[in-house]
Structures are given as C-alpha cells and as structure tokens.
C-alpha positions as CSV (number, residue, x, y, z in Angstrom):
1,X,0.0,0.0,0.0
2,X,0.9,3.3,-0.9
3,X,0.8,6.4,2.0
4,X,-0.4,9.5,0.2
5,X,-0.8,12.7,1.8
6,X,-4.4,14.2,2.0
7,X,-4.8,16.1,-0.3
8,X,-7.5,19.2,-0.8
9,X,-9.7,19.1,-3.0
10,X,-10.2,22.5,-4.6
11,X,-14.1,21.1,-5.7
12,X,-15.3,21.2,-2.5
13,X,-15.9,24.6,-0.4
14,X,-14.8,25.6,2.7
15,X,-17.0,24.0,5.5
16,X,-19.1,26.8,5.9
17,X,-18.5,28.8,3.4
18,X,-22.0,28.4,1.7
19,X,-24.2,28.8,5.0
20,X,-26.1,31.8,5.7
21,X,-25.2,34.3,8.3
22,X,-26.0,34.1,11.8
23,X,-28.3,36.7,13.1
24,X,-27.0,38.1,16.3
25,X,-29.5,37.0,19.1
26,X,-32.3,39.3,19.7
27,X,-35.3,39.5,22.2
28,X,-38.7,38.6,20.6
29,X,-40.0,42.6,20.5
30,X,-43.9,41.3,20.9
31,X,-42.9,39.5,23.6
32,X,-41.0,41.7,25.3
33,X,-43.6,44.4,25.1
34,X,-45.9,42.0,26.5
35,X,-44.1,41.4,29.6
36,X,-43.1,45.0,30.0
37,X,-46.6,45.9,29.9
38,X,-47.2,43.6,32.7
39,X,-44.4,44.8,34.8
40,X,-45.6,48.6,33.6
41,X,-49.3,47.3,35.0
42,X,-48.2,46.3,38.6
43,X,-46.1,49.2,39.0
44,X,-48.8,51.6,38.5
45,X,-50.8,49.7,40.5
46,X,-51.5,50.7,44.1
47,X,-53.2,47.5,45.1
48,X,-52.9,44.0,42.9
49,X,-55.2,45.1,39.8
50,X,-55.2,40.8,39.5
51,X,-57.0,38.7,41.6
52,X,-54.8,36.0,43.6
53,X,-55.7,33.2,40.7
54,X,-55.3,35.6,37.6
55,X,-51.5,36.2,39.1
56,X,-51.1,32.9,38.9
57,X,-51.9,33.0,35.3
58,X,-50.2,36.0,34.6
59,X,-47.3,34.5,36.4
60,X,-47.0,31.6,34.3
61,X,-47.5,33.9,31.2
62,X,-44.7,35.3,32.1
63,X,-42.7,32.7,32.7
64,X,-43.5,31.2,29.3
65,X,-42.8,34.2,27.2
66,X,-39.7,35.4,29.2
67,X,-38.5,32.3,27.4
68,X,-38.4,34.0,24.1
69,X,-36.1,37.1,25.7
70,X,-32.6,36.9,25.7
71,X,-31.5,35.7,29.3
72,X,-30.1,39.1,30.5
73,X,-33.4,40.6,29.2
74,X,-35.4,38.1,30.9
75,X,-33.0,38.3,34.1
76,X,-33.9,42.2,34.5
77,X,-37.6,42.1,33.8
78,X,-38.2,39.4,36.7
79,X,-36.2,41.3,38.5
80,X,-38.3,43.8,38.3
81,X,-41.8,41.9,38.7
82,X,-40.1,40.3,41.9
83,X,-40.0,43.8,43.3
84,X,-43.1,45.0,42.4
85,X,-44.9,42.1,43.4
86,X,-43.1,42.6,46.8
87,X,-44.3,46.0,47.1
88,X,-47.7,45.3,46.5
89,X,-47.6,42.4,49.2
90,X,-49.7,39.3,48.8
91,X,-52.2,38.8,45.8
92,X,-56.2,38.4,47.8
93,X,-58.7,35.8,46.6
C-alpha cells in the first residue's frame, strides 16, 4: 500500500463557506412588550389590579414568554416583577 498525503480538493468549499449568516440573538419585541406591559401594570398599581388566581396566570405567562427574551433581558424584567410584586404584598382571593 501506498501512503499518500491528504490532499484538498479544490471542488469542494470551505466547511461553511455556503451557509447563511447568523443573526446576532435578539429579544422577541412582541414578547417583550408583553411582559413590560405587565411589569408597567403592577407598577402603577396601588393595590394587585389581578385577583390572587389571575396572578397565577399571569405568572405563568410570564414565565413562558420570558423564554423568548434573551436571558439578560429576561433576568432584568423578573427582577423587576419580583419587586413589584413585593411591594404590592400578597395577591387576595
């Protein structure tokens, strides 16, 4: 048996040569707006404007579309439900 170097073959392209550009990551805007609106919600809010089982709902809204944000964008709009939801105290039935 022969040993023969690799060598390139000019047909084929560079490995990724032919793919398309990656788009930088982005927060989902709809989403985002969505979930600022809720934080925008409780912190004009005096008193929970959500009864203790719509919070629930909202909460897990939230939860599901902060999914779609980029994690430093989610990070700092929990952030700032956390503390709005602590100044407003406990949701009531």
């Amino acid at each position: 048996m022969k040993k023969v170097a690799a060598a390139i073959d000019q047909r084929q392209g560079a490995l990724f040569d032919d793919a398309p550009p990656v788009r930088p990551r982005t927060s989902d805007e709809r989403a985002r707006g969505d979930l600022i609106a809720m934080v925008e919600t409780l912190a004009g809010a005096k008193a929970h404007p959500w009864s203790a089982r719509l919070l629930g709902w909202q909460l897990r809204t939230f939860a599901a579309l902060s999914q779609r944000l980029t994690p430093i964008d989610a990070a700092a709009l929990k952030a700032r439900l956390d503390a709005e939801l602590a100044r407003l105290g406990p949701a009531e039935d």
